[in-house]
C-alpha positions as CSV (number, residue, x, y, z in Angstrom):
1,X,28.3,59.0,67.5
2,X,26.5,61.2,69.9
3,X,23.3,58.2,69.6
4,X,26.1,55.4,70.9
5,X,27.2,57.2,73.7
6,X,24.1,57.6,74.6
7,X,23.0,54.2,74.7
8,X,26.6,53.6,76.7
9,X,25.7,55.7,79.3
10,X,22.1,54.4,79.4
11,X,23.9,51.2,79.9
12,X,26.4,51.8,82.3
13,X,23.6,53.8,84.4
14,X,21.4,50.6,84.9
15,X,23.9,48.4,85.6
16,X,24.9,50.9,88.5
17,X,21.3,50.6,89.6
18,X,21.5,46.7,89.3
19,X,24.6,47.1,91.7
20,X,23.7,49.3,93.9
21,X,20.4,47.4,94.8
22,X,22.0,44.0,95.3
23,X,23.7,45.6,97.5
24,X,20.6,47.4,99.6
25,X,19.2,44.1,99.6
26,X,22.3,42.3,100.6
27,X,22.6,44.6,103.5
28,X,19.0,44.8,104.7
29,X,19.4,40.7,105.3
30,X,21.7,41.2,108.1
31,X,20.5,40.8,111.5
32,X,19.1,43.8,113.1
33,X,18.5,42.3,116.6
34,X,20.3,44.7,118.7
35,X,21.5,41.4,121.2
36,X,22.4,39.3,118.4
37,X,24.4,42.6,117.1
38,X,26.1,43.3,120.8
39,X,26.6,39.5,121.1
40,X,28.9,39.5,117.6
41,X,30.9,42.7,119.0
42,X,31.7,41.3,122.3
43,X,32.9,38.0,120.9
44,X,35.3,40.1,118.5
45,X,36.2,42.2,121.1
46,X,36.4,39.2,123.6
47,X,35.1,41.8,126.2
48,X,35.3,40.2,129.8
49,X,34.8,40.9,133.3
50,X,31.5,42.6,132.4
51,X,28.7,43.9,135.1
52,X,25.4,41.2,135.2
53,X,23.4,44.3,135.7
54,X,22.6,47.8,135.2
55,X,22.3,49.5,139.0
56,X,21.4,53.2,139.8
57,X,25.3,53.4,140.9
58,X,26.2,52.5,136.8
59,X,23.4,54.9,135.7
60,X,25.1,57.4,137.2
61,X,28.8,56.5,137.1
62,X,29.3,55.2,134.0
63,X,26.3,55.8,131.2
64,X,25.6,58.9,132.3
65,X,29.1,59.9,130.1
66,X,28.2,58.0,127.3
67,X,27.0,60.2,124.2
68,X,23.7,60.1,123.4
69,X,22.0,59.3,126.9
70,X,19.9,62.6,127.7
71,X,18.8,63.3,130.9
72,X,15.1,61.6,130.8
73,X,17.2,58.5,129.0
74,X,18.9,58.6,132.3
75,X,15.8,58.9,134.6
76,X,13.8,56.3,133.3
77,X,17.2,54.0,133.1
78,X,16.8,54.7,136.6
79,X,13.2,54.3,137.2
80,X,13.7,50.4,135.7
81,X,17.1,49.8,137.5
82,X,18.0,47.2,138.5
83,X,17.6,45.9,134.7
84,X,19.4,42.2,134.4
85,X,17.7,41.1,131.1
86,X,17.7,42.4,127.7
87,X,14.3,41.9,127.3
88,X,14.1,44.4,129.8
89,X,16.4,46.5,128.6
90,X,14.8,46.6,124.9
91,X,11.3,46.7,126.1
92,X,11.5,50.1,128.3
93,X,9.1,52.7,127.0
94,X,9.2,56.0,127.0
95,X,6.1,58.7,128.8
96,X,4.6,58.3,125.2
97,X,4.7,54.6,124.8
98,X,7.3,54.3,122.2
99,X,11.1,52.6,122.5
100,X,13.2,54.3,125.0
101,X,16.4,53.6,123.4
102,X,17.3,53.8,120.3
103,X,19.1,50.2,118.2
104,X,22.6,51.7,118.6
105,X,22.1,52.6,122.3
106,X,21.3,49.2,123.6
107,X,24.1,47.9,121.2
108,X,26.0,50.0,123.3
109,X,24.9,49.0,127.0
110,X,24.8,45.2,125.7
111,X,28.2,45.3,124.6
112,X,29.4,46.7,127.8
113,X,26.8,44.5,130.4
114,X,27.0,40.9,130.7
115,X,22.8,40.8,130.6
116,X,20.7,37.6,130.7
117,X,18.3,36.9,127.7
């Protein structure tokens, strides 16, 4: 008896597995490019009206309150302003060369700027 639940649990255990990998790989297929990402939000959001570019004056009005945005985010945000592009936007680099912002920051600044490719 003991033997058979064994063998049940075994069972059950790596069809879990089987499960729970389809759906990591189902998952890691999705796009990860952060403007394809803010482009799918602001058409479900139908977000209008947006700013063309990121100025010092939205720096410091407007991003400067949203979380996540420390204050040498902010200064190099500034540095680069006036920033009308993504590819600007998602190539700024840091003193030490890597990514300024992070995936979900630039999700957030492209869903509220109306930026060119």
């Amino acid at each position: 008896m003991f033997v058979k639940a064994k063998v049940v649990r075994t069972v059950v255990a790596v069809l879990a597995l089987g499960v729970l990998g389809t759906v990591v790989v189902g998952t890691a297929q999705q796009p990860t490019n952060p403007a394809d990402i803010a482009s799918a939000m602001v058409a479900y959001y139908k977000i209008g009206n947006r700013p063309t570019s990121i100025t010092v004056a939205e720096i410091e009005q407007r991003i400067a309150y949203f979380p996540d945005f420390g204050e040498s985010t902010l200064g190099a945000l500034k540095k680069a302003a006036p920033i009308e592009t993504v590819s600007k936007l998602v190539n700024l680099k840091n003193s030490r060369g890597r990514n300024l912002l992070s995936q979900k920051q630039i999700i957030l600044l492209l869903t509220f700027y109306n930026l060119k490719p």
